[in-house]
Backbone as XML, in Angstrom:
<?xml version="1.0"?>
<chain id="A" units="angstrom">
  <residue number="1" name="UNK">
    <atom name="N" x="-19.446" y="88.708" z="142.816"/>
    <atom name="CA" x="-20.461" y="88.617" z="141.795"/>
    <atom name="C" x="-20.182" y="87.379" z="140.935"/>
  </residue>
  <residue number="2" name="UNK">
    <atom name="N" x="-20.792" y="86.273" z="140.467"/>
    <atom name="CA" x="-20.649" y="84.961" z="139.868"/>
    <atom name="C" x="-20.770" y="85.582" z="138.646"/>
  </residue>
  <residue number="3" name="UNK">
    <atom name="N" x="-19.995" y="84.711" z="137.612"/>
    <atom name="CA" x="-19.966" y="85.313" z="136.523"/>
    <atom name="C" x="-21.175" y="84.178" z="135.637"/>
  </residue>
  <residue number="4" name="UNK">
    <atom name="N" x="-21.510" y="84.659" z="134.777"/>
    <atom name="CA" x="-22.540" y="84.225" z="133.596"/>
    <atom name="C" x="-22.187" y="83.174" z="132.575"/>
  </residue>
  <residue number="5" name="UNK">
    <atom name="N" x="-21.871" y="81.694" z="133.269"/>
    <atom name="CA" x="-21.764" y="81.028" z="132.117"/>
    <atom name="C" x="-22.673" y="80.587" z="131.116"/>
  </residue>
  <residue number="6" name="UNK">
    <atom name="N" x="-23.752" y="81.257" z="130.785"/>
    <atom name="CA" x="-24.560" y="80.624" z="129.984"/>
    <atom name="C" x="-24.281" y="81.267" z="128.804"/>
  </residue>
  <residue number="7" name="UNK">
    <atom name="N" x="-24.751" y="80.574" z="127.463"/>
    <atom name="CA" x="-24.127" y="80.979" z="125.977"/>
    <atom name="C" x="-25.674" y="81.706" z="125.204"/>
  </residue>
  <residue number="8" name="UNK">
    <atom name="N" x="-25.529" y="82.040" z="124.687"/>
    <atom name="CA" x="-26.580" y="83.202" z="123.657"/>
    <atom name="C" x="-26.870" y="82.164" z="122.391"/>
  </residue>
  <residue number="9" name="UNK">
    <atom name="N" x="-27.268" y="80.787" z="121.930"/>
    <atom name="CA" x="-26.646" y="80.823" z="120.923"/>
    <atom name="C" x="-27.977" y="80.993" z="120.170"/>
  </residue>
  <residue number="10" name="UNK">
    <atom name="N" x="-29.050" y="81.801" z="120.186"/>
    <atom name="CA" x="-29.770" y="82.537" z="119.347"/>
    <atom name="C" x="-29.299" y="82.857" z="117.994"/>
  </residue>
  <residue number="11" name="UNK">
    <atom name="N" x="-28.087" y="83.216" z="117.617"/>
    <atom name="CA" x="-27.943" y="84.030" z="116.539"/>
    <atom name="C" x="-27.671" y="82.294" z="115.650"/>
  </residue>
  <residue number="12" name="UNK">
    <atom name="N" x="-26.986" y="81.114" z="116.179"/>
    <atom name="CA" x="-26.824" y="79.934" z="115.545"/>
    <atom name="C" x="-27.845" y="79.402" z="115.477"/>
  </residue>
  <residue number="13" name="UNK">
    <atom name="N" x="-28.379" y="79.293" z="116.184"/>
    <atom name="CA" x="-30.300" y="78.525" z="116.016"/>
    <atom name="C" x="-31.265" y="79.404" z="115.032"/>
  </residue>
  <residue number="14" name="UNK">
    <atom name="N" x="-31.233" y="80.968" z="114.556"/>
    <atom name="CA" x="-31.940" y="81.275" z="113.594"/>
    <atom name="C" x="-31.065" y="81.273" z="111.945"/>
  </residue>
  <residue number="15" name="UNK">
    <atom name="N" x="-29.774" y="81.419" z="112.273"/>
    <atom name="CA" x="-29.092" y="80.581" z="111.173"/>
    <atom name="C" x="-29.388" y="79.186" z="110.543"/>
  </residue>
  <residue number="16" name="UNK">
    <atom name="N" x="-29.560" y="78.382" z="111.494"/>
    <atom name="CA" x="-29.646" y="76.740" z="111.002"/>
    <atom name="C" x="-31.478" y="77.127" z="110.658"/>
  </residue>
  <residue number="17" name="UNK">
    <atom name="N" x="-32.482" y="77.529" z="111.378"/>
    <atom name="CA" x="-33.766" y="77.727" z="110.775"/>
    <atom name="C" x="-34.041" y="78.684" z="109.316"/>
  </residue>
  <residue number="18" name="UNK">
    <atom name="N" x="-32.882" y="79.571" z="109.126"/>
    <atom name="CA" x="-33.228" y="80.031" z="108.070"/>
    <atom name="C" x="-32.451" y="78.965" z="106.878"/>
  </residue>
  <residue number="19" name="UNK">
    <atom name="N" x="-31.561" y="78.427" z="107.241"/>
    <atom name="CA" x="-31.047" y="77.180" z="106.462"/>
    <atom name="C" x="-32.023" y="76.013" z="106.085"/>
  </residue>
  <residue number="20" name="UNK">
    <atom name="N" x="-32.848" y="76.019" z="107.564"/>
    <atom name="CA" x="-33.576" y="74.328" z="106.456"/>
    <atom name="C" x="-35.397" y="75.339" z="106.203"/>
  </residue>
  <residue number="21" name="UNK">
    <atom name="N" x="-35.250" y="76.382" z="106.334"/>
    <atom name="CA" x="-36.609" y="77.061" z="105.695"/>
    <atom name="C" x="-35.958" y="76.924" z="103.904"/>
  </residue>
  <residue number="22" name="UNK">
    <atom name="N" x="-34.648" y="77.841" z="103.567"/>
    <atom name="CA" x="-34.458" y="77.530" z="102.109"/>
    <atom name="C" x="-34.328" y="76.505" z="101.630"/>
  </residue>
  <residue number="23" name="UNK">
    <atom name="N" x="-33.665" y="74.965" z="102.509"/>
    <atom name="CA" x="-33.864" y="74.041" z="101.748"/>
    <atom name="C" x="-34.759" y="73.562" z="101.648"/>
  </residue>
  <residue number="24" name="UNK">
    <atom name="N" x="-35.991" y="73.590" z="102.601"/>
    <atom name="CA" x="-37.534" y="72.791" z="102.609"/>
    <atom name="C" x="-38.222" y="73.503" z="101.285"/>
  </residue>
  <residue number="25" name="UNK">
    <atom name="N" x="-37.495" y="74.998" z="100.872"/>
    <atom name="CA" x="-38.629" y="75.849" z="99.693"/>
    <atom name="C" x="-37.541" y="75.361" z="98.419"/>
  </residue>
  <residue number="26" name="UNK">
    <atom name="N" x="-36.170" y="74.636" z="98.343"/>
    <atom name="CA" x="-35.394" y="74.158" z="97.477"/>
    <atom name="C" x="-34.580" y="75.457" z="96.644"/>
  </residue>
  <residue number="27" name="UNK">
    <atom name="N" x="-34.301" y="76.800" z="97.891"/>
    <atom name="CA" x="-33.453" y="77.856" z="97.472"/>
    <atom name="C" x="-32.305" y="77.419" z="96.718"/>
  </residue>
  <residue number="28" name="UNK">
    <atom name="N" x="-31.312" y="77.762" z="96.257"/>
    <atom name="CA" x="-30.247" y="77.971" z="95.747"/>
    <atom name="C" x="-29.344" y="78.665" z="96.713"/>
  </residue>
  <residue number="29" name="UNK">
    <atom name="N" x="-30.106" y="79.588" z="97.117"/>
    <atom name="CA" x="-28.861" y="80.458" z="98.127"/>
    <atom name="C" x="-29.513" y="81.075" z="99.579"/>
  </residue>
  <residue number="30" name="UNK">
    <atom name="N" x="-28.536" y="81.391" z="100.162"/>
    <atom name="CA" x="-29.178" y="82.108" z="101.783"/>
    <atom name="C" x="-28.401" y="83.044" z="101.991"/>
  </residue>
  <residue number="31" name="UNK">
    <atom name="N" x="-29.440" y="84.014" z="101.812"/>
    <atom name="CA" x="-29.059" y="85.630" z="102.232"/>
    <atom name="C" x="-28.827" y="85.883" z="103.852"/>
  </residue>
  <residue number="32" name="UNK">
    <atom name="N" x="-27.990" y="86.219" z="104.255"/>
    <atom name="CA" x="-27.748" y="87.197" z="105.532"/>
    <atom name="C" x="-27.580" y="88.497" z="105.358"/>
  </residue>
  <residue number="33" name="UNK">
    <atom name="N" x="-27.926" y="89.645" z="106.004"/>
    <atom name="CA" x="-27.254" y="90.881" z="106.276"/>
    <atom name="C" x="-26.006" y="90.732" z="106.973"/>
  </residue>
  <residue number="34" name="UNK">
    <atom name="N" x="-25.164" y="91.978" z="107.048"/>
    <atom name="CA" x="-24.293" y="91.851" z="107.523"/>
    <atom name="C" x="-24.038" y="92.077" z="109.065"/>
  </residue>
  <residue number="35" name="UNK">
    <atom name="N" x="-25.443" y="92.330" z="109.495"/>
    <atom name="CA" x="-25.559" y="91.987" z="111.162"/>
    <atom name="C" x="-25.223" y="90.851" z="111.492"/>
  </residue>
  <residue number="36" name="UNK">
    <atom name="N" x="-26.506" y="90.416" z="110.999"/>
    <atom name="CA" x="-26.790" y="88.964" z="111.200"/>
    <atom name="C" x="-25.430" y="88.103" z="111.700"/>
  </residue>
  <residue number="37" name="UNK">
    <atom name="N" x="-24.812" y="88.444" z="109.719"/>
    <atom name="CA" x="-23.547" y="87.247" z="109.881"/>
    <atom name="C" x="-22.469" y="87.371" z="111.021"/>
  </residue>
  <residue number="38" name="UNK">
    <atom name="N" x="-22.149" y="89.145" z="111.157"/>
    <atom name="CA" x="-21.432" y="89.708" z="112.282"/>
    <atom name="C" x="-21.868" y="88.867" z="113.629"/>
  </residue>
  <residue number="39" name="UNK">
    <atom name="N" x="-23.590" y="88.671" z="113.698"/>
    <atom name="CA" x="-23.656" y="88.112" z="115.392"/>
    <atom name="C" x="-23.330" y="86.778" z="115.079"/>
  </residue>
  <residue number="40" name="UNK">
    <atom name="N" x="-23.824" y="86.024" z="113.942"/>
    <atom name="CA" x="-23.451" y="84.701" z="113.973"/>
    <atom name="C" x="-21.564" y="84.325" z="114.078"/>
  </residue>
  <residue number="41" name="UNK">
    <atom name="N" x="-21.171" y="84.996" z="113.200"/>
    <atom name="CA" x="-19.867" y="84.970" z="113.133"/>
    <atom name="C" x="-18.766" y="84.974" z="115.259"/>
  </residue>
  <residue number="42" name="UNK">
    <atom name="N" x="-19.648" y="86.083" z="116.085"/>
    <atom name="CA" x="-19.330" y="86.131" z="117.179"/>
    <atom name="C" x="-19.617" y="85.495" z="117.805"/>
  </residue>
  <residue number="43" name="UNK">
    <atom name="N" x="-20.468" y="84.870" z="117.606"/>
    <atom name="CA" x="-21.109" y="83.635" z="118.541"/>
    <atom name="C" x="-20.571" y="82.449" z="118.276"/>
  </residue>
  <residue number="44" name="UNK">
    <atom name="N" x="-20.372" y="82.361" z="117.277"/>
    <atom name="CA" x="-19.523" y="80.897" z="116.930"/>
    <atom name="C" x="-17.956" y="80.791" z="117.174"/>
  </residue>
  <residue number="45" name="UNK">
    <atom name="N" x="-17.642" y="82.123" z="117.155"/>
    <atom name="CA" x="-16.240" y="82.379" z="118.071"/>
    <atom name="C" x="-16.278" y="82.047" z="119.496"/>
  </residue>
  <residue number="46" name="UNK">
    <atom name="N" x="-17.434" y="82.793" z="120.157"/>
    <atom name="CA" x="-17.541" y="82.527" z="121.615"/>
    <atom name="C" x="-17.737" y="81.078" z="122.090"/>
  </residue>
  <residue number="47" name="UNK">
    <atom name="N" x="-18.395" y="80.240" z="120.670"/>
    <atom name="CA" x="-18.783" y="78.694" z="121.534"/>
    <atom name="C" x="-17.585" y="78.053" z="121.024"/>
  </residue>
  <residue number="48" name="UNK">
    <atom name="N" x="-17.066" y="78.123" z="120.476"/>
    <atom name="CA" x="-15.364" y="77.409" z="119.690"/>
    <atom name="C" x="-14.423" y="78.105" z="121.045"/>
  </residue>
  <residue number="49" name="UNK">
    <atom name="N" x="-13.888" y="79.071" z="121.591"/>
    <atom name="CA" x="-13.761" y="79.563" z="122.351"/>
    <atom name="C" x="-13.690" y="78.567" z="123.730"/>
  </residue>
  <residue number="50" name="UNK">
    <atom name="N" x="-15.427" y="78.150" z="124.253"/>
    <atom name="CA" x="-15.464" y="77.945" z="125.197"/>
    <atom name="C" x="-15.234" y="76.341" z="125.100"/>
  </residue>
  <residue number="51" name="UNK">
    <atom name="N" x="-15.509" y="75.873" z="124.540"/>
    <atom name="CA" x="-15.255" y="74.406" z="123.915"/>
    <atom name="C" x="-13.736" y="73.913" z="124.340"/>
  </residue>
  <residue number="52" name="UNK">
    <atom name="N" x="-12.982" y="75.244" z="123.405"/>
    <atom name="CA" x="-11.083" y="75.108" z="123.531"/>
    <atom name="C" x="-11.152" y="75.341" z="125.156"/>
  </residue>
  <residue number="53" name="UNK">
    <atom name="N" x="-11.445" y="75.707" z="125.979"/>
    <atom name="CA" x="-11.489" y="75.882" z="127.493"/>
    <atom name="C" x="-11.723" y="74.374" z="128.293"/>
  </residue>
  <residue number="54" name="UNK">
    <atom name="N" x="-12.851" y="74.473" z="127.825"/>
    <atom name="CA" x="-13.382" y="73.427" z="128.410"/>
    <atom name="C" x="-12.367" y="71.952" z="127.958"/>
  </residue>
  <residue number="55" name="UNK">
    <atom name="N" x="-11.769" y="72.094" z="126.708"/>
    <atom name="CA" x="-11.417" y="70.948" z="126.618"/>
    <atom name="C" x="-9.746" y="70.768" z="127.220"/>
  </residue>
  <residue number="56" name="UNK">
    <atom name="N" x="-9.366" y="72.228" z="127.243"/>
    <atom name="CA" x="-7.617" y="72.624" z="128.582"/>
    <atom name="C" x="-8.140" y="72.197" z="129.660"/>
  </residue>
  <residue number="57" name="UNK">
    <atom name="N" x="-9.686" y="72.348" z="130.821"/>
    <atom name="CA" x="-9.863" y="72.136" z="131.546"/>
    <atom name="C" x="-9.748" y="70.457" z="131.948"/>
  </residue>
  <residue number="58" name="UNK">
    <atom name="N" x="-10.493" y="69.530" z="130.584"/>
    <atom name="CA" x="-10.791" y="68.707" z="130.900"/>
    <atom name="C" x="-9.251" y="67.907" z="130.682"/>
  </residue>
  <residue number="59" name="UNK">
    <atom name="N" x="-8.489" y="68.196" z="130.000"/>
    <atom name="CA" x="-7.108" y="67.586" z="129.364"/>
    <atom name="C" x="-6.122" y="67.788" z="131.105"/>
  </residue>
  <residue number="60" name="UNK">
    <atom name="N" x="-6.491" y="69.051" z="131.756"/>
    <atom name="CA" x="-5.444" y="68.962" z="132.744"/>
    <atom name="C" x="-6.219" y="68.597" z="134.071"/>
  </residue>
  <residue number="61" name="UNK">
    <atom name="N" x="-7.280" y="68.315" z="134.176"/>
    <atom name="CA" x="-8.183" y="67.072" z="135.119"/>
    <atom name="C" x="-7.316" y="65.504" z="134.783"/>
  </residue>
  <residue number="62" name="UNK">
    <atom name="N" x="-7.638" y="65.395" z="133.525"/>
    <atom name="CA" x="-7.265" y="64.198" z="133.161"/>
    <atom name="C" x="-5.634" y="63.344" z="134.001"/>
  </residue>
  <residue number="63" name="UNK">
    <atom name="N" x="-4.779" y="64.701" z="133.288"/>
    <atom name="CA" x="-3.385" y="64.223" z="133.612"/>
    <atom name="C" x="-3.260" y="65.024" z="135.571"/>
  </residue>
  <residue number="64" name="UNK">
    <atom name="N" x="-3.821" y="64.952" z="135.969"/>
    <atom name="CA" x="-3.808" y="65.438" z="137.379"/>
    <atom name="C" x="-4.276" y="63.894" z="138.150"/>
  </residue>
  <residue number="65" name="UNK">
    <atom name="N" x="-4.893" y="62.640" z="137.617"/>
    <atom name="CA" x="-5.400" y="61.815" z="138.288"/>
    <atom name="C" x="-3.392" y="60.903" z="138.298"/>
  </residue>
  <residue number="66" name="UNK">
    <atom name="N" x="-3.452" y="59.816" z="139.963"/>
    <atom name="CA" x="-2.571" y="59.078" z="139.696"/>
    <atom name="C" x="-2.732" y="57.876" z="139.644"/>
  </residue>
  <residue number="67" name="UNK">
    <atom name="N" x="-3.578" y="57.264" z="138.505"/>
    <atom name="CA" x="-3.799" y="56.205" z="138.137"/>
    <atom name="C" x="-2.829" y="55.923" z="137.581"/>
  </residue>
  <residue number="68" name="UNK">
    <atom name="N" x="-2.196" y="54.705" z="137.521"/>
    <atom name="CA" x="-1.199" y="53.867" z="136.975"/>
    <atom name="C" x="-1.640" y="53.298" z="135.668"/>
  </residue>
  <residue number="69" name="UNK">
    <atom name="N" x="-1.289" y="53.305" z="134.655"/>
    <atom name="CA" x="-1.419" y="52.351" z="133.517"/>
    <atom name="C" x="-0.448" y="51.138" z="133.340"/>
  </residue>
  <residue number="70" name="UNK">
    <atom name="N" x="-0.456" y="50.081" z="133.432"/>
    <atom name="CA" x="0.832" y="48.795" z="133.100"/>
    <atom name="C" x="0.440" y="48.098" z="131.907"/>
  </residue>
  <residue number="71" name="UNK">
    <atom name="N" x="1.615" y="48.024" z="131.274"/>
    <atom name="CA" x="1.238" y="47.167" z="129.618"/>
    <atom name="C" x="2.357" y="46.328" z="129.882"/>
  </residue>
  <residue number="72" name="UNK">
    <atom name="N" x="2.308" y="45.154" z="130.068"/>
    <atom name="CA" x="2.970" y="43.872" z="129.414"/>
    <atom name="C" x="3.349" y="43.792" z="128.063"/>
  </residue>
  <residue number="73" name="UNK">
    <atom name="N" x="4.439" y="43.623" z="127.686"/>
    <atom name="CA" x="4.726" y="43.541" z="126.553"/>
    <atom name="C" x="5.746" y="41.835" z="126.551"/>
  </residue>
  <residue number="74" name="UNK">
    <atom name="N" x="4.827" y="40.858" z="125.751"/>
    <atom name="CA" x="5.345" y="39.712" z="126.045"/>
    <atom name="C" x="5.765" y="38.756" z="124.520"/>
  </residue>
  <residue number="75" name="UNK">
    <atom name="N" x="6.475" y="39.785" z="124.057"/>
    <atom name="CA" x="6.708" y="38.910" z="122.772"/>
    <atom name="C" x="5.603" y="38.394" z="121.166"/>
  </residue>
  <residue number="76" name="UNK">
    <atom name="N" x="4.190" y="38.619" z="122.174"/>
    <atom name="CA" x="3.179" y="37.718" z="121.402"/>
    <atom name="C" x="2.777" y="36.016" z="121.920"/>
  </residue>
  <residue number="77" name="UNK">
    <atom name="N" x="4.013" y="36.114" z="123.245"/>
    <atom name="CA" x="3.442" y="34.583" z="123.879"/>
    <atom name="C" x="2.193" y="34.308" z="124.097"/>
  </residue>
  <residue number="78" name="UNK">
    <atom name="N" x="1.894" y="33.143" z="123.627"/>
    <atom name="CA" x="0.616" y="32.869" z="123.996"/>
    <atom name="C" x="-0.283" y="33.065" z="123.126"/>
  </residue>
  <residue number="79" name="UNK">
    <atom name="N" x="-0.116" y="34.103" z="121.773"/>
    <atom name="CA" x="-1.097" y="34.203" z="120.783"/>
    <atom name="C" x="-1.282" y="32.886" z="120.237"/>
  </residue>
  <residue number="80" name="UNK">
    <atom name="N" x="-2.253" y="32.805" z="119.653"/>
    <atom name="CA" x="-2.767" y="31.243" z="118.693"/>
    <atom name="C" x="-3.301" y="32.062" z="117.586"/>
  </residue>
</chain>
């Protein structure tokens, strides 16, 4: 069975819309329930989460290639 990489991020996209609805009306403050913040709060775990994955994945791709790097180190000869 393939597993489901796709992300939910519904609960962050009606967060940021209820954010620029209060600033377009020049609120002071933005109410959530405590659902709400609960799903937003999990969801932003899950994409921070997959991010830190993705970025172990991409860090040990990286050091798995055997490209050579060479640096000369020549004193500064030759600078003007």
């Amino acid at each position: 069975m393939p597993i489901d990489n796709t992300l939910n991020t519904i609960p962050i996209q009606q967060f940021i819309q209820t954010v620029k609805s209060a600033d377009q009306s020049q609120a002071r403050n933005v109410n959530i329930d405590i659902a709400t913040a609960k799903n937003l709060a999990f969801t932003l775990g899950i994409v921070m989460s997959r991010l830190e994955g993705d970025l172990e994945k991409l860090v040990a791709e990286s050091t798995k290639s055997d490209e050579v790097i060479e640096v000369n180190v020549d004193g500064g000869a030759g600078w003007k």
